[in-house]
N, C-alpha and C positions, 0 to 999 in steps of 0.2 A: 552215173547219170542222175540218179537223186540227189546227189549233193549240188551241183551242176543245178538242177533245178533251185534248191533251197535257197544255192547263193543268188540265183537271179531276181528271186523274188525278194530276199534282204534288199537287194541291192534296189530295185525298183519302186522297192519301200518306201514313203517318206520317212523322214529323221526322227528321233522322238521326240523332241523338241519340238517338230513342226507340226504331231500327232497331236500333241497334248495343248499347243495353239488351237486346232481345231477344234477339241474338244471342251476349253475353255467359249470359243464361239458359240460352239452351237448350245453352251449352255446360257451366255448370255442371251442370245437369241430367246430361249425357253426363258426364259425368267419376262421378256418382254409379252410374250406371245400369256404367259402365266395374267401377267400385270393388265392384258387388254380383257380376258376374259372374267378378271374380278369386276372390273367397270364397267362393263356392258351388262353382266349379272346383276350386279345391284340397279345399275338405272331400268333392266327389262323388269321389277319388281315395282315399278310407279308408286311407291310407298308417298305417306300425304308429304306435302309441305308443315314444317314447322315455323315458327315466330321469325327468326329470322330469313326464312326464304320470302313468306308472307308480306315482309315487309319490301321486299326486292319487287315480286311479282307486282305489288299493290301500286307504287310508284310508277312501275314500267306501264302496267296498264291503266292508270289515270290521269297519268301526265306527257305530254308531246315532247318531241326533241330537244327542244328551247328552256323545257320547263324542267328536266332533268340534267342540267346545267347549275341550277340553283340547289338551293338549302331542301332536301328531302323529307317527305312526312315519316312519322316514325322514328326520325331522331338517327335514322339510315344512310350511311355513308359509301358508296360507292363511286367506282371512276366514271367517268360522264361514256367514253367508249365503250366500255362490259356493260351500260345500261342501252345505249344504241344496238347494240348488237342485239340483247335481250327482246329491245321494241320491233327491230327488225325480224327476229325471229316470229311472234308472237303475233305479228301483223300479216304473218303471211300463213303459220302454221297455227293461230290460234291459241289461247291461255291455260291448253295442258300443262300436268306433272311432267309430260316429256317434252316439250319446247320450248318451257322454262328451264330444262336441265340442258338441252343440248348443247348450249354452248361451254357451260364448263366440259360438258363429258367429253367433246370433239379436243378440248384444250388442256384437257386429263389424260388423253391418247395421245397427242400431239406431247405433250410436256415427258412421258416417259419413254416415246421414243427418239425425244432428243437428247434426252439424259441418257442415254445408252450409246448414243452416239459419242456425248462430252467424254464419259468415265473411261470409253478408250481413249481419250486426250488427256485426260489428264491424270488417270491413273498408273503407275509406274509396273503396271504388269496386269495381265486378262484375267488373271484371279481378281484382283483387290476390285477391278471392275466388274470380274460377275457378282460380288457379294454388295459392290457397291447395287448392281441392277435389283437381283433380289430384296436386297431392302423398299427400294422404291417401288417396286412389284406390287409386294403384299404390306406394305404399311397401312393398318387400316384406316387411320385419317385422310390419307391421300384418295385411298378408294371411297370412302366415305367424301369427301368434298369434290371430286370428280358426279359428285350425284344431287350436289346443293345448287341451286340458284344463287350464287354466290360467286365471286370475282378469284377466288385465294386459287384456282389452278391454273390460271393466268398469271399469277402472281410468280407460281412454281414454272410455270412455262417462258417466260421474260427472262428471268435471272439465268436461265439455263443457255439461252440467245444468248443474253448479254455475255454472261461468261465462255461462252463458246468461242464468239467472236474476236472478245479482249485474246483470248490465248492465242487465236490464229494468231493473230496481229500482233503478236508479243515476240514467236517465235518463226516468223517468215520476214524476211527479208522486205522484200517488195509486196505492205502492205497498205498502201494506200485505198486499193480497194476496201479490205479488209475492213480500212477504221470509218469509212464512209458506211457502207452496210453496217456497224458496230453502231454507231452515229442514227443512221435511218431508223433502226430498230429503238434505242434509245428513245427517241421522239415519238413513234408511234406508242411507245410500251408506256409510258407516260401516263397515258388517256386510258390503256386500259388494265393497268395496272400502279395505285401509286405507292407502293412498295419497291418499283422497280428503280425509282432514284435513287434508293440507297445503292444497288446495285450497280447504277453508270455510274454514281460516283464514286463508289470502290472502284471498280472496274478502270476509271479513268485517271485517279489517284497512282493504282498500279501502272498505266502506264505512260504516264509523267516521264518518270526517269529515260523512258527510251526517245523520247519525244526532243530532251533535252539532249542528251550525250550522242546517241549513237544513230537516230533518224536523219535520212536529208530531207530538203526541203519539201516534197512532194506528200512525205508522210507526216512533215509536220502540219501541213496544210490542212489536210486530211484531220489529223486531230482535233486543231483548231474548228474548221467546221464541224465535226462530230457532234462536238460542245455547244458550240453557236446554236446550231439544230437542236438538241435538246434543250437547251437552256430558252430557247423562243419557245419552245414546245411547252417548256413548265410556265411561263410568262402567260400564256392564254391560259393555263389551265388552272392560273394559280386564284383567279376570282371563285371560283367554283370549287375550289377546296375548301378557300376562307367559308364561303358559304354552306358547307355541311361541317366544319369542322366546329360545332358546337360546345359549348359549357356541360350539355349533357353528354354528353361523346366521351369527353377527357374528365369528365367524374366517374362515368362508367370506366373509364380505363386508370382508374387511380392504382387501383391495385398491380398492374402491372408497371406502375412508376418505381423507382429505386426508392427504399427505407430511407432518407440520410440523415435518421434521427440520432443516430451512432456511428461510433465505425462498426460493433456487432451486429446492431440491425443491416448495415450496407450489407456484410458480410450474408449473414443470413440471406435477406433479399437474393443477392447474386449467385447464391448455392442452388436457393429454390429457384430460381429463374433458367438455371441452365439447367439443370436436373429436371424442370415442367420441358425444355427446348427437345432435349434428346428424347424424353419418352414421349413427346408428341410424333415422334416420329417411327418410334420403335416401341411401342410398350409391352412389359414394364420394367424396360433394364435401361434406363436411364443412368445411372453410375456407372454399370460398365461400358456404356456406349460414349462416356464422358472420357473414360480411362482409355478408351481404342482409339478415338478421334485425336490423345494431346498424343499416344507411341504413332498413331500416322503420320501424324504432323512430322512428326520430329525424324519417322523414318522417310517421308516422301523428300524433306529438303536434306537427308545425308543424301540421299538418290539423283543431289540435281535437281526437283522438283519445288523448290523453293520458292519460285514463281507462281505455280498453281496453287500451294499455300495461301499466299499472301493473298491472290486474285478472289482465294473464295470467301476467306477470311472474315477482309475489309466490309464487306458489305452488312455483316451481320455487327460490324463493332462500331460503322454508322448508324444502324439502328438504337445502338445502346446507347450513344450519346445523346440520338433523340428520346430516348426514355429518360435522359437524366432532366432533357431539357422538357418535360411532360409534354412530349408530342410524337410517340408513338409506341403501343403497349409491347414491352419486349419480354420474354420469355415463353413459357408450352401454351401458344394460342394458336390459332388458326391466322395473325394478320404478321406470322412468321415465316409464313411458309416460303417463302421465296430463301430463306435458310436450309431449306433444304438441300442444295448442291453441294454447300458446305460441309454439313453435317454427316449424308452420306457417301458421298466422295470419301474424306477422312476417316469414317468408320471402317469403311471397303479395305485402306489402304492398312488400318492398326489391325483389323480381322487377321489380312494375308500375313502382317508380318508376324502375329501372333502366331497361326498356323504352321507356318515354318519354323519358327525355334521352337515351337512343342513339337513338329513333326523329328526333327532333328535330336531332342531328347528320346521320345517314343516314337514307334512311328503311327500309331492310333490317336497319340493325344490332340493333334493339330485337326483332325476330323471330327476328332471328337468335341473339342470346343467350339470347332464352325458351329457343328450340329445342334449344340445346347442355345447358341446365339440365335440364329433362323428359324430352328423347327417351334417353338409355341408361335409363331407370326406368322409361316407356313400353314399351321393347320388349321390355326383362326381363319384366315384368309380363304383355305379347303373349304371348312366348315361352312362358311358364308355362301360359298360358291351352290351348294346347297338350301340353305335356309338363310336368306337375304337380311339384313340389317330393319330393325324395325325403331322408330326416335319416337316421333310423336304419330299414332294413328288416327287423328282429329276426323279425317274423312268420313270413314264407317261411324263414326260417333254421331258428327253433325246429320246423317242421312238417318240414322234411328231417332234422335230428336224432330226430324221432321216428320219422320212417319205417322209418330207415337202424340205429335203436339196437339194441343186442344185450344179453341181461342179459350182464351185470359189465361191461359198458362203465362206465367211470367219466366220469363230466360234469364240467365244471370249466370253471362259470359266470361269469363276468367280467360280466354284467348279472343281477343277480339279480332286480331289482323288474320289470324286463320277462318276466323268465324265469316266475317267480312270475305275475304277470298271466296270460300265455298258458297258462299249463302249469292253474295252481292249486298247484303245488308251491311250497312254502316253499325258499329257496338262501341266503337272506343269512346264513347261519352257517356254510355248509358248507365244505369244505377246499380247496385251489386247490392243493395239492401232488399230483404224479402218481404213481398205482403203478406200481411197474417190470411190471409182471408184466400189466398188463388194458391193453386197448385204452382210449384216451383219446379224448375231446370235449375242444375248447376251442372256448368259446363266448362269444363277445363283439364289443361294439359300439363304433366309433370316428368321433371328427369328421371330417368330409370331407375326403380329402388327410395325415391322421396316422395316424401308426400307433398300435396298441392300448393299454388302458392297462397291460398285462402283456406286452409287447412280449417282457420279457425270457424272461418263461417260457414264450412261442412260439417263440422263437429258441432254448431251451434242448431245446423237443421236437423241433424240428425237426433237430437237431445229432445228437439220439440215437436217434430214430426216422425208420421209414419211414407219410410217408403215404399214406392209404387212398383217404378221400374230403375232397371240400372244396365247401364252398357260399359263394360271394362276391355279397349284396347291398350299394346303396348302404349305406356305414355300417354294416354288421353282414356277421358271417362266421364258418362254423363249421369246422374244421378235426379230421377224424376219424384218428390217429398209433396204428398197431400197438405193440403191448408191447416196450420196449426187446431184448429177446430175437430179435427177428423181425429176417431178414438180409436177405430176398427185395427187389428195387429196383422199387418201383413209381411210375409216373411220378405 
């Protein structure tokens, strides 16, 4: 009778194959559910704006809809759409740290649950896509710019469309629909993201060839408008790119132009360029995440997967061309991020196939290299979850200088666009030399572990004055210096 029973229960069993399906689900699932509650914990921490959110905020609420179509104050480049959305938001919730963040952070949730959704499309097994999820979960710059007033998780959210849609459309039949929604998206992602045209035109590059050989009519149609659609779309938009794409824009971005003063300098450039790509995503194993991405690669197209290669590929080796042609900064920056599908797709897929030949040598060893790959990005990520990310804390700064100000104290702002923000006072003109004679402010904000970017003329107050008061947050600090005149020693 007990046997009897045992076998009914084997038998009503599911498979183990179909077990261990599960148990791949319900870990990408956790890896999502992981990825929503780092981004919600960092924005529930209203940490201040820094120079570049500042600059975003500052545009959206000084200028009308019409007026954020043109050349930006601040030397500030954004898609005319991520800034409407922004003035929309801000018009109706006000020029909070939280409704200035909302719409990245809505489009930082949105962005890794559509990723989660692609990695089972396009990854060649539920492993390679739960490690593909994981990455994107706890990558801190993701969760970190899911928390900026800043456009790059839109960026990561488009590319993710885009290439979702290219693959449907790649591998169904009767995709006509498909390449019109592919098309639609394209056009709209445009305006709010313009990183995403590398992405149609990879995406569209790739599917040329079906377009040509093996689509009928209905689906070539379809493509052709796809195209038409976006291609009017960049047609309106392209006045308003010329118009922030500034001489200071593209000096600012010289550094990430190609070397091609040699072939060693190209060489070098292109090492540090992809080596800055992967660890913007993963830090700090940048090499080995270079070494997993080219064995996926090459293991996803022995699998048949050769298409999802090329689909995610393309768009990032568009990009490069326009770095060659100094018009778009390519390597570990933040105006890459739409590389990300690529990047961790292929990592997911070199991890798995890694784990498997070590599992098959040892059977520890394939566990044990996941583990050394994820766990320091896991616990960072943990960590966070706890004690929230802090850049520049200019807020508490500026509000002690107001408490503590005297009239004729003279200020001598070293961040103005955040000063301006909090305050409403205009600074980006003002003088940064000190009266001998008046108590001085210096006020400004610095990378984590550097010193200021006036360094010199703190070290010149500090030499000839006595200080008063001082306020030290992460990355921002105000330091209050008696009138040259004043002899008294106060600590």
């Amino acid at each position: 009778m007990g046997a009897k029973i045992a076998s009914v229960r084997i038998a009503g069993a599911p498979p183990h194959s179909e077990r261990r399906q599960r148990a791949w689900q319900a870990a990408l699932i956790g890896a999502v559910v992981f990825g929503v509650l780092c981004r919600v914990r960092q924005y529930a921490a209203r940490t201040s704006l820094w120079h570049d959110e500042a600059y975003v905020a500052l545009n959206v609420l000084q200028k009308g809809a019409a007026g954020l179509l043109g050349s930006l104050d601040w030397q500030e480049a954004a898609p005319p759409g991520f800034l409407w959305l922004e003035k929309l938001v801000v018009e109706s919730l006000g020029g909070s740290e939280y409704a200035l963040r909302l719409v990245p952070l809505l489009a930082g949730l949105a962005g890794l649950v559509c990723f989660a959704l692609l990695v089972r499309q396009a990854c060649s097994s539920a492993a390679a896509a739960c490690w593909a999820a994981v990455l994107i979960a706890a990558s801190d710059k993701l969760i970190v710019q899911a928390n900026e007033a800043k456009q790059f998780t839109l960026d990561l959210l488009c590319a993710v469309l885009l290439i979702h849609l290219a693959l449907r459309a790649s591998h169904q039949r009767r995709t006509a629909a498909a390449l019109v929604a592919w098309g639609a998206v394209g056009a709209c992602s445009v305006w709010l993201s313009f990183a995403s045209s590398f992405v149609f035109a990879g995406t569209s590059l790739m599917l040329a060839p079906h377009a040509v050989r093996t689509w009928y009519w209905p689906e070539r149609t379809a493509y052709v408008v796809a195209n038409v659609m976006v291609l009017a779309s960049l047609a309106l938009l392209l006045a308003s790119i010329q118009a922030q794409l500034s001489g200071a824009l593209l000096s600012f971005w010289t550094r990430s132009f190609p070397d091609t003063s040699s072939t060693s300098a190209l060489i070098y450039w292109l090492g540090r360029s992809l080596l800055g790509l992967f660890n913007y995503f993963w830090q700090p194993l940048g090499v080995a995440l270079i070494l997993l991405a080219v064995v996926g690669s090459v293991s996803a197209a022995r699998n048949g997967r050769g298409v999802e290669v090329l689909v995610l590929v393309t768009p990032v080796l568009l990009a490069l061309v326009a770095s060659f042609l100094h018009r778009w900064p390519f390597g570990g920056n933040q105006h890459m991020t739409f590389a990300g599908p690529a990047v961790l797709v292929l990592v997911g897929e070199g991890m798995e196939h890694v784990r498997v030949r070590l599992t098959g040598w040892q059977s520890w060893a394939g566990a044990t290299c996941v583990a050394l790959l994820l766990i320091p990005g896991l616990a960072n990520a943990t960590y966070h979850l706890v004690v929230p990310r802090w850049r520049h804390e200019v807020r508490p700064v500026i509000a002690f200088v107001q408490q503590h100000q005297q009239p004729g104290d003279q200020l001598l702002v070293l961040c103005p666009a955040e000063f301006e923000f909090y305050t409403g006072q205009r600074w980006r003109d003002a003088p940064v030399e000190p009266t001998p004679t008046a108590r001085v402010w210096f006020i400004a904000t610095r990378a984590e572990g550097r010193t200021f970017p006036s360094q010199d003329l703190l070290d010149r107050l500090a030499a000839r004055r006595v200080r008063l008061l001082a306020i030290d947050e992460p990355g921002a600090a105000a330091y209050l210096f008696a009138p040259e005149s004043t002899r008294a020693i106060v600590p």
